[in-house]
DSSP file (Angstrom, degrees, kcal/mol; ACC not computed):
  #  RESIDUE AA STRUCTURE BP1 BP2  ACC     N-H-->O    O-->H-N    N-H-->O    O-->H-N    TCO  KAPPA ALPHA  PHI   PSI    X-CA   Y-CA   Z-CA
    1    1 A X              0   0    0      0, 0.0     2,-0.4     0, 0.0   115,-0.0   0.000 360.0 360.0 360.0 123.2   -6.2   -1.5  -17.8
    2    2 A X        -     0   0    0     99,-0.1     2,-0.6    24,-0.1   115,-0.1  -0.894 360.0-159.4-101.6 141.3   -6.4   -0.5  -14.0
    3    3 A X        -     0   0    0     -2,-0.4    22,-2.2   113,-0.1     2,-0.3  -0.889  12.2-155.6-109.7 144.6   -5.9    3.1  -13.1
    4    4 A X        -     0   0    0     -2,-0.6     2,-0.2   113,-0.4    20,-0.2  -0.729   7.2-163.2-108.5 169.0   -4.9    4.0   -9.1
    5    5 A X        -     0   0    0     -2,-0.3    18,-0.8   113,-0.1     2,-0.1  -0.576   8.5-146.8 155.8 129.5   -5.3    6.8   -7.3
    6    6 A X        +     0   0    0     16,-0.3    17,-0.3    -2,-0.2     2,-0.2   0.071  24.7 167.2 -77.9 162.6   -3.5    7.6   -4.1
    7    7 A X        +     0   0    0     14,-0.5    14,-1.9    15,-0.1   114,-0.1  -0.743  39.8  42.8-173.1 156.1   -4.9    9.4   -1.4
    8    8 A X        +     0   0    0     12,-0.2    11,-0.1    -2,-0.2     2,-0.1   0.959  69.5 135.5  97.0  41.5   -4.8   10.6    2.4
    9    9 A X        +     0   0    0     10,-0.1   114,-0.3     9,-0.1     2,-0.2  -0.128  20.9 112.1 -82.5-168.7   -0.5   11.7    2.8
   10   10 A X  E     -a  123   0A   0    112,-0.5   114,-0.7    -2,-0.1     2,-0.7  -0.412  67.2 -36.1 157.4-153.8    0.6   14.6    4.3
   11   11 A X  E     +a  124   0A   0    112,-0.2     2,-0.4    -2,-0.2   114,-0.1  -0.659  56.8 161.6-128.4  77.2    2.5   16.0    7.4
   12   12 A X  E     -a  125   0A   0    112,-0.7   114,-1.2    -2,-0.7     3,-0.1  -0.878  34.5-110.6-127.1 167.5    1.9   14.2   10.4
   13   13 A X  E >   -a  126   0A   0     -2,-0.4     3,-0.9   112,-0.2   114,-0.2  -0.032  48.1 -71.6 -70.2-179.2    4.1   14.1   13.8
   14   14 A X  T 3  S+     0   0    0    112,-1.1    75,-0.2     1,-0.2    76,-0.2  -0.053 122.2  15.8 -36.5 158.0    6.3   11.2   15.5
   15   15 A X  T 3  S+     0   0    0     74,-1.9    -1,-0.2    73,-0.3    75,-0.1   0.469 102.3 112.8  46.8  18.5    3.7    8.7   16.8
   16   16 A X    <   -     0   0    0     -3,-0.9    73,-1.6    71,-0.1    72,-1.2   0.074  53.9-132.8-105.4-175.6    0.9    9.8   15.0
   17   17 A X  E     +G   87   0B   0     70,-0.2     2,-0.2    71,-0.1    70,-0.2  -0.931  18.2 177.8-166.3 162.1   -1.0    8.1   12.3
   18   18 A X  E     -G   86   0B   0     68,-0.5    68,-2.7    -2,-0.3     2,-0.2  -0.821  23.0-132.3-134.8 166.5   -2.6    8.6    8.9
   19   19 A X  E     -G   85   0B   0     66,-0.2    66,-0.2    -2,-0.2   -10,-0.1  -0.843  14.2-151.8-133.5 123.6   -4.4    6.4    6.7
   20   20 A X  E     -G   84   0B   0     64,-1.2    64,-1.2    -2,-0.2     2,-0.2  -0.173  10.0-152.6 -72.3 147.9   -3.7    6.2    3.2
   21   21 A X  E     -G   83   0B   0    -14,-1.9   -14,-0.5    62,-0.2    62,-0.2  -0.851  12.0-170.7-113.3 156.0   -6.3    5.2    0.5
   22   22 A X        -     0   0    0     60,-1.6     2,-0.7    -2,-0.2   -16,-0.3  -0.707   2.8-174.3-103.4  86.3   -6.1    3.4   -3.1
   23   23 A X        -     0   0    0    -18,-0.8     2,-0.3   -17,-0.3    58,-0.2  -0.720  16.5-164.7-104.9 122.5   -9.4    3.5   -5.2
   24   24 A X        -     0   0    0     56,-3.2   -20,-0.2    -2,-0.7     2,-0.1  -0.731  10.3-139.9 -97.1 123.0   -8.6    1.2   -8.5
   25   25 A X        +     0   0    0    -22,-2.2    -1,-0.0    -2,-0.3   -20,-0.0  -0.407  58.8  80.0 -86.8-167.5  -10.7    1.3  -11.5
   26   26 A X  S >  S-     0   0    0      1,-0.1     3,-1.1    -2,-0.1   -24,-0.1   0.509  74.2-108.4 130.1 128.4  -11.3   -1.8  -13.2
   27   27 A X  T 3  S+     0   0    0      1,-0.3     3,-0.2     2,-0.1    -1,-0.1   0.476 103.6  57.6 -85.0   6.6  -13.7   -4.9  -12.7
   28   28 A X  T >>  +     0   0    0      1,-0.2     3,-1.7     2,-0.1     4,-1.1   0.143  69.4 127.9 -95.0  15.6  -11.5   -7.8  -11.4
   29   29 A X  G X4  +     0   0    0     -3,-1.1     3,-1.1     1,-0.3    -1,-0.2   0.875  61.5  60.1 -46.3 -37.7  -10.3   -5.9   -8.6
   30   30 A X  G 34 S+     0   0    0      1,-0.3    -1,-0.3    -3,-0.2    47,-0.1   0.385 107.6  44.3 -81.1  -8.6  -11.1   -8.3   -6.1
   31   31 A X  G <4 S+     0   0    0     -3,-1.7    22,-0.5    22,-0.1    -1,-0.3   0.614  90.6 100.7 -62.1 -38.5   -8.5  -11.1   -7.8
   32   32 A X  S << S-     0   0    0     -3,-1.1     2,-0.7    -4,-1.1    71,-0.2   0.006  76.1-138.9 -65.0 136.8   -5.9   -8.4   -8.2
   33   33 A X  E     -B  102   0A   0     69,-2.0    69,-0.9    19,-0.2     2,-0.4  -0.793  28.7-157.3 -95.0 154.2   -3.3   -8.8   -5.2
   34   34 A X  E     -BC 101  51A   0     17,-1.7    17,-1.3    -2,-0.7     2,-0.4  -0.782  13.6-178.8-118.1 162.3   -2.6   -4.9   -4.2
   35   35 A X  E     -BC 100  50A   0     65,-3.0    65,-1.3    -2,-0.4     2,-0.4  -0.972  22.4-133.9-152.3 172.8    0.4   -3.5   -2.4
   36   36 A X  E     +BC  99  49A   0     13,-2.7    12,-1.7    -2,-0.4    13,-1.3  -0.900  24.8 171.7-121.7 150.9    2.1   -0.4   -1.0
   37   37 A X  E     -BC  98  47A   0     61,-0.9    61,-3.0    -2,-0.4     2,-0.4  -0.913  14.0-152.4-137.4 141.3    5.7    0.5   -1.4
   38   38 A X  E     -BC  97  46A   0      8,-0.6     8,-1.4    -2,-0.3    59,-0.2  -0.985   8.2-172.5-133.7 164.8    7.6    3.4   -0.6
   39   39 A X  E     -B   96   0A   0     57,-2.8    57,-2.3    -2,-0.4     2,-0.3  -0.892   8.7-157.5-138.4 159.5   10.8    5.2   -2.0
   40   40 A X    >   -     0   0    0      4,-0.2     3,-0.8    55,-0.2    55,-0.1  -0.717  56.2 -73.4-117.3 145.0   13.1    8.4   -0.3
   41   41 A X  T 3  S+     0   0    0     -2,-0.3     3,-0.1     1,-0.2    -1,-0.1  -0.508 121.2  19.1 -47.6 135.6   15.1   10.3   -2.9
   42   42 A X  T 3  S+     0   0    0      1,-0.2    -1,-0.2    -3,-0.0     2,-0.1   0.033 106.6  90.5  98.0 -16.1   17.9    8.4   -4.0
   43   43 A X  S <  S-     0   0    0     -3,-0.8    -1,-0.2     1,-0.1     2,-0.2  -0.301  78.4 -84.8 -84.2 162.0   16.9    4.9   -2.9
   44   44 A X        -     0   0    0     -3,-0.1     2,-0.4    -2,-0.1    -4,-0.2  -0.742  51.0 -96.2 -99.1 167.2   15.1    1.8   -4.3
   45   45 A X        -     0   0    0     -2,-0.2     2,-0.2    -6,-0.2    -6,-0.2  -0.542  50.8-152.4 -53.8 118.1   11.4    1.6   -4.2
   46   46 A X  E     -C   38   0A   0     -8,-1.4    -8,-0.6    -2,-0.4     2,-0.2  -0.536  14.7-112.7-108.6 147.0   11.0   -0.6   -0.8
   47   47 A X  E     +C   37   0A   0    -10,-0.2   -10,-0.2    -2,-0.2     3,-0.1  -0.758  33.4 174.8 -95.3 149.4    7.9   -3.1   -0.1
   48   48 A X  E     -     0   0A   0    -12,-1.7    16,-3.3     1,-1.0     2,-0.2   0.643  55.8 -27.7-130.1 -71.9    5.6   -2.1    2.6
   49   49 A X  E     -CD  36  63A   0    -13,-1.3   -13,-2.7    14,-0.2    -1,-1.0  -0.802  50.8-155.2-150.6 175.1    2.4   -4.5    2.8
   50   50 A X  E     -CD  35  62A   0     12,-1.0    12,-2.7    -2,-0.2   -15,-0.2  -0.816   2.9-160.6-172.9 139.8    0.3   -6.8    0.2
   51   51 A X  E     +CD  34  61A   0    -17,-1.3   -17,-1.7    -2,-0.2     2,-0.3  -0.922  23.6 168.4-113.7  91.3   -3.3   -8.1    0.2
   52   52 A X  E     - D   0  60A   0      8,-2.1     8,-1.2   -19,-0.2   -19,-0.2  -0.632  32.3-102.2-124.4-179.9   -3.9  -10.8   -1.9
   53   53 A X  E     - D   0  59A   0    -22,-0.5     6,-0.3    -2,-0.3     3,-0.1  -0.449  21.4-179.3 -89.0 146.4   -6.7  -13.4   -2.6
   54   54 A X        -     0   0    0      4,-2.8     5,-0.2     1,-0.2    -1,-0.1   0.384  56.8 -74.1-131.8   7.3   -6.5  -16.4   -1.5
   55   55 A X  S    S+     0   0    0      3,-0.5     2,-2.0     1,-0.1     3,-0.4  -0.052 100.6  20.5 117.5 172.4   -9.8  -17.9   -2.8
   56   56 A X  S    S-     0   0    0      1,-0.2    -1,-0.1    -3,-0.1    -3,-0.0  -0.253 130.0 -45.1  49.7 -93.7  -13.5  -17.5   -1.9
   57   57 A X  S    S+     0   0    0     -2,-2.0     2,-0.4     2,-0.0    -1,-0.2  -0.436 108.6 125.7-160.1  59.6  -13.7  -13.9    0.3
   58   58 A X        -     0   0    0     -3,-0.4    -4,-2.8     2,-0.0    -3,-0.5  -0.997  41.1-178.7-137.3 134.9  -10.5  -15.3    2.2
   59   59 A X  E     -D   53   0A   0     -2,-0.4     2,-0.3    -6,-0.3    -6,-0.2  -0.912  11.5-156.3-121.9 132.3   -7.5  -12.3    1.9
   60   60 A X  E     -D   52   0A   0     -8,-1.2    -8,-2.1    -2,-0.3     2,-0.1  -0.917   4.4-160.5-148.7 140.8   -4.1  -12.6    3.1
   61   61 A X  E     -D   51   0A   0     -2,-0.3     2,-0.3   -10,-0.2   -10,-0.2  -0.580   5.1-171.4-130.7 144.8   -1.7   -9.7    4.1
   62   62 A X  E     -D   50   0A   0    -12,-2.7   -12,-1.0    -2,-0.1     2,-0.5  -0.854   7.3-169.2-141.6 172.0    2.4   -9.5    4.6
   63   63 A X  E     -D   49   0A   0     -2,-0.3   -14,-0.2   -14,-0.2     2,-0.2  -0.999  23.2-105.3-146.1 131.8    4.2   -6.7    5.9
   64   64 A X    >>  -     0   0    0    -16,-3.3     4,-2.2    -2,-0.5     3,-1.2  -0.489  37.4-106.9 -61.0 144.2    8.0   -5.9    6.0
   65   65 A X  T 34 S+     0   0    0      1,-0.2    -1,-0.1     2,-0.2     3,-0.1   0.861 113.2  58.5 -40.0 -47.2    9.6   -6.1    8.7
   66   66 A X  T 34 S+     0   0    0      1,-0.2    -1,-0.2     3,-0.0   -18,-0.1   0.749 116.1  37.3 -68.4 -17.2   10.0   -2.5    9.5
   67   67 A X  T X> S+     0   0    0     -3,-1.2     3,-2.3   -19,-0.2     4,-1.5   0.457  84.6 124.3-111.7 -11.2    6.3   -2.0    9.5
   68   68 A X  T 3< S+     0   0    0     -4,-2.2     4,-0.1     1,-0.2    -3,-0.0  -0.088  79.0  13.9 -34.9 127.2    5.3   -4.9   10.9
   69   69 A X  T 34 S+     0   0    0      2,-0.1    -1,-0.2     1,-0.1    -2,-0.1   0.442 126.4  63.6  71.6 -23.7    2.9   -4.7   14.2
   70   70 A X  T <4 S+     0   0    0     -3,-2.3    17,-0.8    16,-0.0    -2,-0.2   0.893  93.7  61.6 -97.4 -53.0    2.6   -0.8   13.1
   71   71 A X  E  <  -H   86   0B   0     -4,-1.5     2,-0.3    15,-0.2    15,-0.2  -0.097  58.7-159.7 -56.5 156.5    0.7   -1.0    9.6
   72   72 A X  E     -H   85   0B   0     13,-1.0    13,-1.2    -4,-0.1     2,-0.4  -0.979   6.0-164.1-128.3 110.1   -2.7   -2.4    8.7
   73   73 A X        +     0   0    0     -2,-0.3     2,-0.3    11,-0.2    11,-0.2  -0.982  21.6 160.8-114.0 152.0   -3.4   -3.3    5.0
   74   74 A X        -     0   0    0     -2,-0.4     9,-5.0     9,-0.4     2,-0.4  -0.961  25.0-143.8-154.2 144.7   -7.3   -3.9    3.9
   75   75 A X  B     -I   82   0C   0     -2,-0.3     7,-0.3     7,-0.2     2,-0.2  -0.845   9.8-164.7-102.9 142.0   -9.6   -4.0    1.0
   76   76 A X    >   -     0   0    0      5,-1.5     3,-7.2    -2,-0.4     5,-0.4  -0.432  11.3-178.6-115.8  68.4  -12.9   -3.0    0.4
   77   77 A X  G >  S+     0   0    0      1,-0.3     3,-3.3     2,-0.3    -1,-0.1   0.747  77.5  67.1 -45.7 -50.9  -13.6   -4.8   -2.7
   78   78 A X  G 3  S+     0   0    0      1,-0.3    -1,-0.3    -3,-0.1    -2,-0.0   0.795 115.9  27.6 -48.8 -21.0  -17.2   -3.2   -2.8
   79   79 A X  G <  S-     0   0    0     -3,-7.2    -1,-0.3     2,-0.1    -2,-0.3   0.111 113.0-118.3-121.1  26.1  -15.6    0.3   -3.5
   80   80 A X  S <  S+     0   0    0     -3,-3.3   -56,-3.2    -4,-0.3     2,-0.3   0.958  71.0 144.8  30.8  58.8  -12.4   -1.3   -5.2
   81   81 A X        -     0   0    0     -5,-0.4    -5,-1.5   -58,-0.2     2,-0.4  -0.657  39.8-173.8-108.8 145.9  -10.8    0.2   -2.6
   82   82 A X  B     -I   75   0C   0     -2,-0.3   -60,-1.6    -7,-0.3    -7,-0.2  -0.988  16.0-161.1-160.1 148.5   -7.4   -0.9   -0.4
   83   83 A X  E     -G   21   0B   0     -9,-5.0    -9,-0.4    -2,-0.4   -62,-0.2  -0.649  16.6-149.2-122.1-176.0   -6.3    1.0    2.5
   84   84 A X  E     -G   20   0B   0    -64,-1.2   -64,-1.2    -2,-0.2     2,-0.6  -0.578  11.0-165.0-141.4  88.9   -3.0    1.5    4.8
   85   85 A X  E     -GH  19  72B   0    -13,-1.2   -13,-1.0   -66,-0.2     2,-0.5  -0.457  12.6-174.8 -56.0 108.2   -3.5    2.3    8.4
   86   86 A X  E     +GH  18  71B   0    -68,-2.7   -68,-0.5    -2,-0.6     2,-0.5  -0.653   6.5 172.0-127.1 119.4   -0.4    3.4    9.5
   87   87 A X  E     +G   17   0B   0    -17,-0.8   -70,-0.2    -2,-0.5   -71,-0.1  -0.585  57.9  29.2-104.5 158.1    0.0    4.1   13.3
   88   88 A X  S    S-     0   0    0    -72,-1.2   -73,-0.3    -2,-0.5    -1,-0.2   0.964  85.5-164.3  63.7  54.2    3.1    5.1   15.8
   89   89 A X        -     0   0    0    -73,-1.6   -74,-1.9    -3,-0.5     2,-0.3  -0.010   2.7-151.4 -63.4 155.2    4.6    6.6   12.6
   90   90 A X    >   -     0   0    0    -76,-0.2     3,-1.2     1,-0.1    35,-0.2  -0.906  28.9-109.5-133.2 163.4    8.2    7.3   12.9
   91   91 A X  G >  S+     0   0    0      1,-0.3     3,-2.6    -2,-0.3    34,-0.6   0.886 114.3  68.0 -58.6 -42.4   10.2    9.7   11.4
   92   92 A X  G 3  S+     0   0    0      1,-0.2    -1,-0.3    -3,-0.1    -3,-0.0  -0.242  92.7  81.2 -69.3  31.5   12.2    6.9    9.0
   93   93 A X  G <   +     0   0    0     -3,-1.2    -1,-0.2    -2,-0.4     2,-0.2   0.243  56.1 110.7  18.4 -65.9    8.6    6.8    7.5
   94   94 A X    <   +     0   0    0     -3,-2.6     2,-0.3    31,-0.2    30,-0.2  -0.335  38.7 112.2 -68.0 129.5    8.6    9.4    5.6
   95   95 A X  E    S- E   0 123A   0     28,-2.0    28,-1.7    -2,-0.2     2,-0.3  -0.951  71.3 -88.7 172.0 169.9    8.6    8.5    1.7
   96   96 A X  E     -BE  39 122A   0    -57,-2.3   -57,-2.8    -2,-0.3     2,-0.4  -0.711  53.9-153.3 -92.8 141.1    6.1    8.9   -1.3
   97   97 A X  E     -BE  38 121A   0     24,-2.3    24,-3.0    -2,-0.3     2,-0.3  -0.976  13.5-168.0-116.2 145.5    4.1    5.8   -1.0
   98   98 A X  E     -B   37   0A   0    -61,-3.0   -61,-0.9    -2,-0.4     2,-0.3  -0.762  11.6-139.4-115.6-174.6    2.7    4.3   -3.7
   99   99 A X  E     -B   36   0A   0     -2,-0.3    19,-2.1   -63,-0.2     2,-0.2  -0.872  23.6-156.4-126.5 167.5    0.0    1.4   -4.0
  100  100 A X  E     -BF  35 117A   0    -65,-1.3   -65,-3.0    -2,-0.3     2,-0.3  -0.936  15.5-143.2-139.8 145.1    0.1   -1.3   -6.7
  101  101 A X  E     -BF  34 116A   0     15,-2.2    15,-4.3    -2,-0.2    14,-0.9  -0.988  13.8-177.5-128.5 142.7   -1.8   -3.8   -8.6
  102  102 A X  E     -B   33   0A   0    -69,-0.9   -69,-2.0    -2,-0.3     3,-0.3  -0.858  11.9-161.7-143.5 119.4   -0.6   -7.0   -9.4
  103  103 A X  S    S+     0   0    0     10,-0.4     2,-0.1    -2,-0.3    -1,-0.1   0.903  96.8   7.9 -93.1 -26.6   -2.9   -9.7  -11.7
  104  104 A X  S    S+     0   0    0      9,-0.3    -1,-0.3   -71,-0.1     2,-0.1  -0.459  90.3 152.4-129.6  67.4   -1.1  -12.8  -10.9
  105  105 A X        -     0   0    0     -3,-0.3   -71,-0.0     1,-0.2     9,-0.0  -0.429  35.6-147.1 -74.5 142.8    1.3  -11.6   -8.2
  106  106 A X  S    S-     0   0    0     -2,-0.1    -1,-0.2   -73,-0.0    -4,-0.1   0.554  72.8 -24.1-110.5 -76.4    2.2  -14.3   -5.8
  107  107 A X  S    S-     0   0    0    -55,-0.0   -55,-0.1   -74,-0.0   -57,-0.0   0.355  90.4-125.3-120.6  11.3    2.8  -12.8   -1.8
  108  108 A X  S    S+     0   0    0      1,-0.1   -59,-0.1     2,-0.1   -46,-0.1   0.261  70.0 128.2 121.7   4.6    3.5   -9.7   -3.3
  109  109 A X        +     0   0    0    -62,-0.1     2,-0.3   -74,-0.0   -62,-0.1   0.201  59.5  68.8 -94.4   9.9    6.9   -8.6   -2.0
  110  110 A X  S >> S-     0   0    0      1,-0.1     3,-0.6   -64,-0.0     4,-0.5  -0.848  72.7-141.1-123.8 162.0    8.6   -7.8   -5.1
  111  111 A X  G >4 S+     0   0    0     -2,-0.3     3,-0.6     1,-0.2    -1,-0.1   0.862 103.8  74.6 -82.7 -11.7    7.5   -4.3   -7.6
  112  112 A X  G 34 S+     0   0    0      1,-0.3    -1,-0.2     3,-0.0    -3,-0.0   0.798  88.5  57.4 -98.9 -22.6    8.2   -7.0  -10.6
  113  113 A X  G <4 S+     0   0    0     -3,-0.6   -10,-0.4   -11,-0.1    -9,-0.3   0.820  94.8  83.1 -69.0 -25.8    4.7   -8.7   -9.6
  114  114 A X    <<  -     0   0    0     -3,-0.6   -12,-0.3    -4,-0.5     3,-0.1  -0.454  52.2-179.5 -73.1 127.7    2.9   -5.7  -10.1
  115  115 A X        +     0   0    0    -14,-0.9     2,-0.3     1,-0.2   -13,-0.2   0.734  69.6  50.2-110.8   0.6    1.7   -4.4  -13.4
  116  116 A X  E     -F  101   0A   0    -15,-4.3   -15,-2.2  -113,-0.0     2,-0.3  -0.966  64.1-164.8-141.9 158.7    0.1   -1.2  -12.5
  117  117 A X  E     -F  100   0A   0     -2,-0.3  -113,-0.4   -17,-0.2   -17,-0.2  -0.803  15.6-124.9-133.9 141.3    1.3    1.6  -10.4
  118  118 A X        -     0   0    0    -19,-2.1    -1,-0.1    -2,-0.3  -113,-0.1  -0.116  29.6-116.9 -57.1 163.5   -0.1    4.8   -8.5
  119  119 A X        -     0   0    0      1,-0.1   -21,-0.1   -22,-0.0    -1,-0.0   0.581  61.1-106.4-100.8  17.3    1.1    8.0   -9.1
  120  120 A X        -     0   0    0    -21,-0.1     2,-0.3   -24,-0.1   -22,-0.3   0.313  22.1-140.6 105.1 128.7    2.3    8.4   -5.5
  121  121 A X  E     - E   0  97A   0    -24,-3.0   -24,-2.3  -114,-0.1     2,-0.4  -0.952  22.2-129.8-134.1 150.4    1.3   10.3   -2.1
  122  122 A X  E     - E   0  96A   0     -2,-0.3  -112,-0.5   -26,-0.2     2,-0.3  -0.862  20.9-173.9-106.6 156.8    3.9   11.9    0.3
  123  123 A X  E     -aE  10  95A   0    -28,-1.7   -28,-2.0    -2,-0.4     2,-0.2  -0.888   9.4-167.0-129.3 135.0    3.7   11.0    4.0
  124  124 A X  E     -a   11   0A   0   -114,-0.7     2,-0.7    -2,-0.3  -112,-0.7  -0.929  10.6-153.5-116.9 124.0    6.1   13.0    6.2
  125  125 A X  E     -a   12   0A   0    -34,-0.6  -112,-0.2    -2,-0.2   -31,-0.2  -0.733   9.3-159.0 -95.1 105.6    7.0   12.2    9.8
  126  126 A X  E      a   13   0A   0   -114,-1.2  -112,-1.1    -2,-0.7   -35,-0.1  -0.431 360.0 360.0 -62.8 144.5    8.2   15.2   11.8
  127  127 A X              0   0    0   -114,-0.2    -1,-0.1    -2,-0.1   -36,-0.1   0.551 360.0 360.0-104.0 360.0   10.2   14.4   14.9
């Protein structure tokens, strides 16, 4: 069983930037591939980024499009840890993100790879 925790959301302005945390219990983190998604009221849960292993201490990271060039995803295995830099935040942003972990996920773009789920952090972008 992995438990998540979320961390680091809140209320920041157009072009701004937060970074979101995931600390994951569990001792295989460092196989697990992890990912962020976010969802708006009324909408499906959307894919954001994914880190997943790619053998030896070699990691490799995908983005959506929309976030692409703005986002950062990283792990810090040592504190079973994954981050999201997100910078030049735009209002169309704004959404509960959650993180994910996935034991045999392949590149990490779908929620169905995933078996275990955050309970969610809001980021909102003022304009």
């Amino acid at each position: 069983q992995v438990q998540l925790v979320e961390s680091g959301g809140g209320l920041v302005q157009a072009g701004g930037s937060l970074r979101l945390s995931c600390a994951a219990s569990g001792r295989t983190f460092s196989s697990y591939t992890m990912g962020w998604f976010r969802q708006v009221p009324g909408k499906e849960r959307e894919f954001v980024a994914s880190v997943r292993w790619r053998g030896a201490n070699t990691y490799y990271g995908e983005y959506a499009e929309s976030v692409k060039g703005r986002f950062g995803i990283s792990r810090d295995n040592a504190k079973n840890t994954v981050y999201l830099q997100m910078n030049s935040l735009k209002p169309e942003d704004t959404a509960v993100y959650f993180c994910a972990a996935g034991r045999y996920a392949g590149a990490g773009r779908q929620l169905s790879e995933y078996q275990y789920w955050g309970q969610g952090t809001q980021v909102t972008v003022s304009s």
